[in-house]
C-alpha positions as CSV (number, residue, x, y, z in Angstrom):
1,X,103.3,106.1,92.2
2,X,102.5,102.7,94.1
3,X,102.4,102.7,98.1
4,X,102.8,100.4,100.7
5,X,100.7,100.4,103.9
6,X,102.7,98.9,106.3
7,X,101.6,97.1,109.5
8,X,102.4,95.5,112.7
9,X,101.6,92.4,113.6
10,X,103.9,90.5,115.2
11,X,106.0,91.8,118.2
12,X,109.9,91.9,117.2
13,X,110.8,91.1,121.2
14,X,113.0,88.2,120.8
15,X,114.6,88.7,117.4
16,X,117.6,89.3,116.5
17,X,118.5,93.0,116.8
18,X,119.1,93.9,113.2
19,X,115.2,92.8,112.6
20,X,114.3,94.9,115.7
21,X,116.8,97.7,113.8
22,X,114.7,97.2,110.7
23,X,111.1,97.7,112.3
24,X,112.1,100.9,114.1
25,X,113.6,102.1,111.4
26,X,110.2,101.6,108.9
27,X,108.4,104.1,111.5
28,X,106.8,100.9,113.3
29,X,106.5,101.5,117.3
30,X,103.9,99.6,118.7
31,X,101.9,96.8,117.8
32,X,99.3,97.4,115.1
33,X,100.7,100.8,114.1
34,X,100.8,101.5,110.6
35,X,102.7,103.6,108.0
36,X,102.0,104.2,104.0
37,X,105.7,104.5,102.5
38,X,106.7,104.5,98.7
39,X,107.0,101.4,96.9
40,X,111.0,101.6,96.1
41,X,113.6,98.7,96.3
42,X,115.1,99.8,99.5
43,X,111.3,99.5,101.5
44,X,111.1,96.1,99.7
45,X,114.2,95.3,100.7
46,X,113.6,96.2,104.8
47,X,110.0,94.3,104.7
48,X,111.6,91.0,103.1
49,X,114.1,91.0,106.4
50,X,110.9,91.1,108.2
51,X,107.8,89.7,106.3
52,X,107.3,87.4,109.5
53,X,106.7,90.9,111.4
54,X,104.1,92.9,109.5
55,X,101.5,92.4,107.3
56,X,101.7,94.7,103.3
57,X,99.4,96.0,101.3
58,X,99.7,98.2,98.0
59,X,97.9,100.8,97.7
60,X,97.3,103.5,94.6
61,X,97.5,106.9,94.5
């Protein structure tokens, strides 16, 4: 199964909350921190709301 390494780049202070929500809610805390989560619609789905946030990459496994 396909995962995505998720990270950081962009500080969410002075979005909207719901993109602040979304960030918090992937695992992301602090700037540059990364996470490796499955590749399933509903990840897709919370990095699309914030693309201008963090940076993707796939990853196999």
């Amino acid at each position: 199964m396909k995962k995505l390494k998720i990270t950081l780049v962009k500080s969410p202070i002075g979005y909207k909350y719901d993109q602040k929500d979304t960030v918090k809610r992937l695992g992301l805390r602090k700037l540059n921190s990364t996470v490796i989560k499955d590749d399933v619609p509903q990840i897709r789905g919370m990095i699309r709301k914030v693309r201008h946030l963090v940076k993707v990459e796939e990853i196999e496994e």
